[in-house]
C-alpha positions in Angstrom: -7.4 17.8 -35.5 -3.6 18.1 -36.2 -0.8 20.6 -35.5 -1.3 24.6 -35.7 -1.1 25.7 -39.2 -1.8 22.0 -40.7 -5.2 23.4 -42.8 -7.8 22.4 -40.1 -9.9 25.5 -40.7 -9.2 25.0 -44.6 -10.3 21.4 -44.6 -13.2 21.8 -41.9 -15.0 24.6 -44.2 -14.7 22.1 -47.3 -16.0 19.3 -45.6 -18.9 21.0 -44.5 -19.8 22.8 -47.9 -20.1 19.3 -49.2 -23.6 18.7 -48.9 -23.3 15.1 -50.1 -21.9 14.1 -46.8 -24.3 15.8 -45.1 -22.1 17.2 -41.9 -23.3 20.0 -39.4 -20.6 22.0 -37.9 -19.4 21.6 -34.1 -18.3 24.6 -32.5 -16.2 24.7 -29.9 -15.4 28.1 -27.7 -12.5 30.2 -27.1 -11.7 33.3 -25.1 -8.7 34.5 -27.4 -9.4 37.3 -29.4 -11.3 36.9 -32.7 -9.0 37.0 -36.0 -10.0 39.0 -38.9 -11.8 37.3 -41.0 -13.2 35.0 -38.3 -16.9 34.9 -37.5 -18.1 34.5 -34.3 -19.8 30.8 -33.8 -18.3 29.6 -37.3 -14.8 29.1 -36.1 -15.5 29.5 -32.5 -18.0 31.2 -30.1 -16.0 33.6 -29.0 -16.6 34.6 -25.3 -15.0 35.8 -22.0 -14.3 34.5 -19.0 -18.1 35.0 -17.5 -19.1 32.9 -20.3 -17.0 30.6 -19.7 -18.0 31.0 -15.9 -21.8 30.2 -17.3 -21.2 27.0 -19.0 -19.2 25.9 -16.0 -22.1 26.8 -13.9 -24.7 25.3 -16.0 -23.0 22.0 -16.0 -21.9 22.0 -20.1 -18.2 22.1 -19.8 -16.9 18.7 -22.0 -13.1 19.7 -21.9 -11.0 23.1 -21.3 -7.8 24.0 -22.2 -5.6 26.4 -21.4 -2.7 28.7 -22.9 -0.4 30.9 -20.7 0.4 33.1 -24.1 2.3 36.0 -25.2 -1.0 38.1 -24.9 -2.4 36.8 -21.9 -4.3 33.6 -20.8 -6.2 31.8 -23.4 -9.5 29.0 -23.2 -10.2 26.6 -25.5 -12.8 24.6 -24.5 -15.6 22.4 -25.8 -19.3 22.4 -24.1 -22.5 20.6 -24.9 -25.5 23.0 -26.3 -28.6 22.2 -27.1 -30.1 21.0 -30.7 -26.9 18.8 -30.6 -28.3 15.5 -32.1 -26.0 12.9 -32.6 -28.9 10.2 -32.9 -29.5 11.9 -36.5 -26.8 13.9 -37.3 -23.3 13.7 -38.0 -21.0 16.7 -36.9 -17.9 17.8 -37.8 -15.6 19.9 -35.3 -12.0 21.1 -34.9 -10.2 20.2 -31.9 -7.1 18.6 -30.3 -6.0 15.8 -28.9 -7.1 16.5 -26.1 -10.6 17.1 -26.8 -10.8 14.4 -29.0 -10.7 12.3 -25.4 -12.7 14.3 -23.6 -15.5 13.9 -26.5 -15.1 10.2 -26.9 -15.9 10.0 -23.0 -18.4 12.8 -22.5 -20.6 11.2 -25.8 -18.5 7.4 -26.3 -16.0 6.3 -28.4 -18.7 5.3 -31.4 -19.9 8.4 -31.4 -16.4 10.2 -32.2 -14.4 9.5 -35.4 -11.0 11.1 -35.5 -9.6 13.1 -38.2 -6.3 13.5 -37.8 -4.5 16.1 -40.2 -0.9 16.1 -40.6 1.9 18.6 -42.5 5.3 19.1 -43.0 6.7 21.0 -40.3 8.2 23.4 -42.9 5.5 24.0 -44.9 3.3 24.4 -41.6 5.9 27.1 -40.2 5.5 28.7 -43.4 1.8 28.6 -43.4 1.7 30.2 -40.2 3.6 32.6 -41.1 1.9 34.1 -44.1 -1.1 34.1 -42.2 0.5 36.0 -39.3 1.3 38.6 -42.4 -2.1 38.9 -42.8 -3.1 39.5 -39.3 -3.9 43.7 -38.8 -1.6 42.8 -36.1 1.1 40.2 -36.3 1.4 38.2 -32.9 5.0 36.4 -34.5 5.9 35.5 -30.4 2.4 33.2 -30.3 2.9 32.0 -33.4 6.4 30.7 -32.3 5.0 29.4 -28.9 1.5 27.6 -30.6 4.3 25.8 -33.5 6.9 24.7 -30.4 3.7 23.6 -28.1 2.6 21.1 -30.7 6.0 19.3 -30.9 5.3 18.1 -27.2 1.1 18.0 -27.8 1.1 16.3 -30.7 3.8 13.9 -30.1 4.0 10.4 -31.5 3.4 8.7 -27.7 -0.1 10.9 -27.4 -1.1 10.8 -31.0 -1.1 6.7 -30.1 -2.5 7.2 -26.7 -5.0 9.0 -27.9 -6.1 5.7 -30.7 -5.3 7.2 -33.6 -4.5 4.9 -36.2 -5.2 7.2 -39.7 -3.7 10.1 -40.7 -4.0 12.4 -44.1 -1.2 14.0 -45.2 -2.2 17.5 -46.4 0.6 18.9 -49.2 -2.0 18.1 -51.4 -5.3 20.1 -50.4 -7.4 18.0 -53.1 -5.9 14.8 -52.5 -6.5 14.8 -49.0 -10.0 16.2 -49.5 -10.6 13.2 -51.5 -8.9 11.0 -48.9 -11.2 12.5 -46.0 -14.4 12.2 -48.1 -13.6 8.5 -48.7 -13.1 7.4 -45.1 -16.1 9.7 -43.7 -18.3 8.0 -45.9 -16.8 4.6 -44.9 -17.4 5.4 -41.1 -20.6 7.3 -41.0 
């Protein structure tokens, strides 16, 4: 987890490509539009609000957030689905705060190890930007909102509320790859 624009999607697709730590990936859901380049149930599982509906319904629901953006209302939202086997697996999943608490509850503490990613704000400004370039469709107005939400998200009082006690810096992609790999296979 960290702040929007810190390299979560970078760092989550690295982590699971490394077949010596053996992770599976944990998808969460959203109902915001899909990015390009995004795949739907790699990043997210993209779906509406009757799918959303559904997983309510069927009892699934773990944690939902959601954003009053500049294109509408947004969900974020974790559920439960089956063939998740934390008995003989080890998952690996971007989320927030947030659902790093709701996971820790729904599944317990031991279960959940947080990995807690952290950036410059400058360089994470800059980040967003260039990818907002790259959009087919700039949305600058959510960018600006998503980088101003996570100053009051993300602030030091919840980052401690929430136990989290390590963080890795990531200026240096490699190094903190290394740092990750090191304390995954310490806590596994």
């Amino acid at each position: 987890m960290g702040k929007s624009a810190s390299g979560k999607d970078t760092v989550y697709k690295s982590l699971l490509n490394d077949a010596a730590l053996g992770l599976q990936p944990l998808v969460m859901y959203t109902t915001r539009p899909i990015r390009s380049g995004e795949t739907n149930g790699a990043e997210y599982f993209f779906t509406d609000e009757a799918g959303l509906a559904k997983i309510k319904s069927e009892g699934r629901l773990i944690e939902l957030r959601t954003y009053h953006t500049a294109q509408g209302v947004w969900h974020y939202f974790t559920a439960h689905y089956d063939g998740l086997d934390l008995k003989s697996k080890n998952y690996l999943g971007i989320g927030t705060l947030e659902s790093f608490r709701s996971m820790s509850a729904y599944y317990g503490p031991a279960c959940v190890v947080p990995l807690y990613l952290e950036v410059d704000d400058r360089e994470r400004l800059q980040r967003a930007l260039d990818r907002e370039n790259g959009q087919e469709h700039p949305k600058y107005r959510e960018m600006c909102r998503r980088f101003l939400a996570d100053c009051d998200d993300f602030s030091e009082q919840n980052i401690r509320e929430a136990g989290i006690r390590v963080r890795f810096q990531n200026n240096d992609l490699p190094r903190c790859l290394c740092n990750l790999k090191q304390y995954i296979r310490k806590n596994i």
